[in-house]
N, C-alpha and C positions, 0 to 999 in steps of 0.2 A: 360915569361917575355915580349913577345911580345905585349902583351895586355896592360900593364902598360906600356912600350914605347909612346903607343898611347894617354894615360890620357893626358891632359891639365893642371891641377893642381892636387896638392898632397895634397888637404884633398876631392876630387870628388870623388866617390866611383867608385871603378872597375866594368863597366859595367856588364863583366863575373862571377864578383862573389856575384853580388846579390842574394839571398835565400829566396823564405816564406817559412814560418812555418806550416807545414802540419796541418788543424785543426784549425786553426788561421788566420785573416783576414788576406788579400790580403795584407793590410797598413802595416802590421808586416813583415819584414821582418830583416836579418842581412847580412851584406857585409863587405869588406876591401877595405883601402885605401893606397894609395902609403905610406903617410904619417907613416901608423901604421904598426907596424907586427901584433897587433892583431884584432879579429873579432870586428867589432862595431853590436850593434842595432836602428833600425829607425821604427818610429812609426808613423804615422800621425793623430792628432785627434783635433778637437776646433779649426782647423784652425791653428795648429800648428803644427812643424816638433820637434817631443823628438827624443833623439837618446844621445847613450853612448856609449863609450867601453867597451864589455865584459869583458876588463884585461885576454885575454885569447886565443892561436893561434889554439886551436884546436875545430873545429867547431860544433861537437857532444854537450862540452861543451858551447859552442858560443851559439845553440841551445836551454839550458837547461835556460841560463841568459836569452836570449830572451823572454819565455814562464814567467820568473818570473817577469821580467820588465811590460809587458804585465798587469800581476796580480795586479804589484805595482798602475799602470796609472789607472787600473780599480778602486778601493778601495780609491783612489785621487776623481775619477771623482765623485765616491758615492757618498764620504762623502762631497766635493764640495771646496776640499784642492785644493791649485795652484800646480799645476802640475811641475813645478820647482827643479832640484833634490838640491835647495840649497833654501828652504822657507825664505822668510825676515817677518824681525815684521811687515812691514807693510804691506803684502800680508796675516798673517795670523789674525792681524787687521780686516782687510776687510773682510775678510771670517765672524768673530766675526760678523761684522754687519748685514751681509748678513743672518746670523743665527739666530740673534735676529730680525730679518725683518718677517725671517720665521711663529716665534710665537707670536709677534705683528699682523702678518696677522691670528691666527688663535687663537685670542683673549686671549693667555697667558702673555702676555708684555704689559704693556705700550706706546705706538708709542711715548711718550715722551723721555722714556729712549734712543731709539737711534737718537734722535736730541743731548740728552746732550751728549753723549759719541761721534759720531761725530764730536762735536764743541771741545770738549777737545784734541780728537786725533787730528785735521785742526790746531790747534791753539797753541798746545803746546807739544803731544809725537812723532808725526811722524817729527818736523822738527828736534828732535832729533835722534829718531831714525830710520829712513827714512835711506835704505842702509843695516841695518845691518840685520845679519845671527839670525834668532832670538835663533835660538843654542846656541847663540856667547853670550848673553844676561844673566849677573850675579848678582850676589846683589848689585857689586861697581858701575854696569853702573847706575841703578837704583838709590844706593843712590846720586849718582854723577848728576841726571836727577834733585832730589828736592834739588838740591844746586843751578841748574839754573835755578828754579822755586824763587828765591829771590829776585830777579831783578822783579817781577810780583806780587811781596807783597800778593801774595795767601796767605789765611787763612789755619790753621791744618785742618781745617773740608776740604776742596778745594783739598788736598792735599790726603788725606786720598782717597778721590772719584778717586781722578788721579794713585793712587798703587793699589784699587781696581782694576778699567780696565785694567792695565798693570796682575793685577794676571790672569781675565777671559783672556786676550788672550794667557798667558802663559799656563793655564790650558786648552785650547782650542788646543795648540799643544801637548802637554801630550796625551788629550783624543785620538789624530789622530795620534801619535803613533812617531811623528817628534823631539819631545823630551819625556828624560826619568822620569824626576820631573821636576819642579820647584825651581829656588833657592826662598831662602829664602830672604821676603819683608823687608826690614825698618821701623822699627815702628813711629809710631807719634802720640805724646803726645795729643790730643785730649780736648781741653778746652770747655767748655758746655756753650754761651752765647746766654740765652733768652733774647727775646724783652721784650720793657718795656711796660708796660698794664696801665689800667686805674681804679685806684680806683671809688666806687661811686659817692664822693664827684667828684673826675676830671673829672668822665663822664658827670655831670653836668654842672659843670663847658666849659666843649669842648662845649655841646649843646648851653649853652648860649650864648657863642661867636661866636656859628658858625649864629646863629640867628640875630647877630649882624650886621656881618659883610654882611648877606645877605639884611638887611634892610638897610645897609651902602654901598649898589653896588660895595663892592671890585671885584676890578678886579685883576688876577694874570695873564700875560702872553696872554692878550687877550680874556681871558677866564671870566666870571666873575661865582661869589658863589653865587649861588639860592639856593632857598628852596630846590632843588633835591638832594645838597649834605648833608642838614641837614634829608632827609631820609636816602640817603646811610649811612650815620654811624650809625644808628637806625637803620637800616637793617643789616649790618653788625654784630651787636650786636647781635642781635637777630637770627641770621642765622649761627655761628660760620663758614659763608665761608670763603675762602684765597680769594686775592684778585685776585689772578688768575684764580679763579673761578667765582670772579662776573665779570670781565672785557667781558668773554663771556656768561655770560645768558642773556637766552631771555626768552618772554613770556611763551613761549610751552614747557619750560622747569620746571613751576611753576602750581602747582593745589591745590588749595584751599580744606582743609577738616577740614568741620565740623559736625563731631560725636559726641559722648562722652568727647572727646579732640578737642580741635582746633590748626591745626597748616597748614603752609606749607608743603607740599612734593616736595623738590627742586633736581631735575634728571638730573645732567651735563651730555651733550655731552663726556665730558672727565675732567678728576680732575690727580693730581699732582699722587696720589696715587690709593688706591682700590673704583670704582666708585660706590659706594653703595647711594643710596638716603637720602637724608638731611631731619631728620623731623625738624621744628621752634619751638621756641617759641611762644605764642599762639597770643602776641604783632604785630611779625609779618606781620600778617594777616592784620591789619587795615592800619601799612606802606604799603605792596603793595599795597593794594587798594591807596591810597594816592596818589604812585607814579605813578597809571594808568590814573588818573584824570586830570596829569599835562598834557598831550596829547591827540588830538583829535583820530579817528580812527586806535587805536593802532591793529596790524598785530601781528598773533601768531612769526612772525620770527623777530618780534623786537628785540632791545636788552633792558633790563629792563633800565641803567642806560647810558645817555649819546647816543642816538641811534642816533645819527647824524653824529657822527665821525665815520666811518666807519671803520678805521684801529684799530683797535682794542687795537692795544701797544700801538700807540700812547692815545687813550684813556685812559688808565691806566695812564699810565707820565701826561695827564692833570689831573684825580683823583688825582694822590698822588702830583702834585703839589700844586691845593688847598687843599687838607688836611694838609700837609705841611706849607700854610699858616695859619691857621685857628692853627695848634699849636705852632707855633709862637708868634700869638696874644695871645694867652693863656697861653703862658707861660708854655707846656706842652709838648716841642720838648725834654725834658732830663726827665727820672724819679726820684725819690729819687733816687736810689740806681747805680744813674750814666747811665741807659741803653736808647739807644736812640731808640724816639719813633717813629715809620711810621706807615703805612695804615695800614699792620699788625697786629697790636696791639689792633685792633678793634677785630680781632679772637681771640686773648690772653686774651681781656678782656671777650670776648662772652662764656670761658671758664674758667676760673676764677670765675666770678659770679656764673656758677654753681657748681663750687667747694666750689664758700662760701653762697652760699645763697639758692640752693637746699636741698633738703629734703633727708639725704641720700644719693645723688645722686650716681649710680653706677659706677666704673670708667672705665669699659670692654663699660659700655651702651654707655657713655658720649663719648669716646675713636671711638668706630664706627662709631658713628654718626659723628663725629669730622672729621673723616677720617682719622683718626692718630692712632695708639697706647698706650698701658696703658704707656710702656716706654718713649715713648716722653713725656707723659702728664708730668709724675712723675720729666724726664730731663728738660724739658724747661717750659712746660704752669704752672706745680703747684712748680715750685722750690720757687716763695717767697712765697709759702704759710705757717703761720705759725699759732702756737695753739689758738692764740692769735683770729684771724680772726672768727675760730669758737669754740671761748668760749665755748657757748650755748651746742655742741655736745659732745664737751671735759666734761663738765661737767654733762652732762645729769646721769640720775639715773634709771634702770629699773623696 
């Protein structure tokens, strides 16, 4: 007892009763404190000091935790869990991200997906659940999470995204052994709202006015409506891009082919989904040319539409500001069927027309190229599609 006389404080560890573990690094070691009767472990690794109590006064035993604690810190450090003997959501969050970084970097992800799950975790899970034991974490906290998501007027679809990531990071402690299942998620009713498109008659209709108002020097917001935007939506059309995919093409992104067929071959940097190549419309071909012509010594790293604004989003917000205006004047900002119309719509319409006016068209073919799925076409692009539209097929005779 004379040695414990001498400590200074009662959780310092007795100098004389420090121990390594035979076979085990130097950093492993176990000791007593004034404090406890029984043996603790201390580890050091990451720049951090672990350490626990055995629960146990006899040191054979003290020994045996040791060598298991050791094993536990290893198989943490593997798999790249926080070394923490109490994980929080939002330490095994991160880990999430850091996981899907992994296969983003090694071209199975999208580098999109972990911006949007980022932005949702920053913005609306973690200041909720930020603290808690992700153990701790039930169906009530969860349903209780989309009760305060109402205040934030999120849509079911929104909603739906926000209990998908809450399940990957619960399924993410399951895998790693921190928890034993998953409770069970909250369902949400799921409402299917397509954009509104553009019949023939209104696609003509949009052209006319947009010609209009470019020989009438509208201006929106500084910005005025040239001939360029009356390509972009003729290009649009013809290209079934998002618009998130025209806002960054550029030149060296587009090559001209004329075989057999003529079309574009449009190859994004990166698309929302699976980045497969765009073939065109065969119309295509003479807008780009068009749109080359409006500028003197265009640069493969140009961008096709608007190449002066550099920021890119902000490009987009002046696009859809003047398209915006343009269906205003036309009388073309609502559809019949009540659904509102944006830039978008130019792709809903670019698939539509070959829902109705293609030859056959195949919906797997139409779907790839699309960048979409036969599912979404069937949910959102062909839902007003009705018998009516093609008569002609309906009624055909072998």
């Amino acid at each position: 007892m004379e040695t414990r006389n001498k400590v200074t404080h009662r959780t310092v560890p007795i100098k004389d009763s420090i121990s390594k573990i035979t076979g085990y690094p130097d950093k492993l070691v176990i000791f007593q404190l004034v404090a406890s009767s029984y043996w603790w472990v201390r580890y050091y690794t990451q720049k951090k000091i672990l350490k626990k109590s055995t629960k146990t006064q006899s040191k054979q035993e003290a020994i045996a935790f040791a060598k298991k604690f050791y094993e536990d810190v290893l198989l943490k450090e593997r798999n790249l869990l926080p070394l923490g003997s109490s994980p929080s959501f939002e330490r095994c969050a991160n880990e999430l991200i850091e996981e899907q970084k992994q296969k983003i970097n090694r071209g199975e992800l999208n580098k999109k997906l972990n911006e949007n799950d980022k932005a949702v975790l920053n913005k609306h899970l973690l200041p909720y659940f930020r603290g808690m034991d992700i153990r701790s974490v039930t169906y009530k906290h969860i349903n209780n999470y989309l009760d305060t998501c109402l205040m934030h007027k999120l849509s079911p679809s929104t909603l739906k995204k926000h209990t998908n990531l809450i399940s990957k990071i619960l399924k993410l402690a399951v895998r790693e052994n921190i928890l034993d299942r998953t409770p069970p998620m909250p369902s949400i009713k799921l409402k299917d709202t397509p954009r509104g498109w553009f019949s023939l008659k209104e696609y003509e209709l949009l052209k006319k006015i947009t010609t209009k108002l470019v020989s009438e020097n509208t201006i929106v917001r500084g910005h005025k409506i040239t001939k360029e935007m009356s390509y972009l939506i003729t290009f649009m059309t013809n290209t079934f891009l998002r618009p998130s995919d025209l806002k960054n093409l550029k030149h060296r992104n587009i090559e001209i082919v004329e075989n057999e067929n003529k079309f574009l071959r449009i190859t994004t940097e990166s698309s929302k989904t699976i980045n497969h190549p765009i073939a065109t419309m065969e119309a295509a071909i003479g807008i780009y040319k068009d749109v080359c012509k409006l500028r003197k010594n265009i640069k493969k790293d140009d961008y096709l539409f608007f190449p002066e604004i550099l920021n890119r989003d902000f490009a987009l917000t002046t696009i859809s500001r003047l398209f915006n205006e343009i269906l205003n004047q036309a009388d073309l900002k609502i559809a019949s069927h009540g659904e509102p119309r944006t830039l978008y719509s130019l792709r809903h319409t670019s698939i539509m027309f070959r829902l109705t006016k293609g030859d056959h068209i195949d919906l797997l073919t139409l779907a790839r190229n699309a960048r979409t799925s036969v599912n979404m076409i069937e949910r959102f692009y062909a839902r007003p599609l009705s018998g009516e539209m093609n008569i002609d097929k309906l009624q055909s005779m072998r």
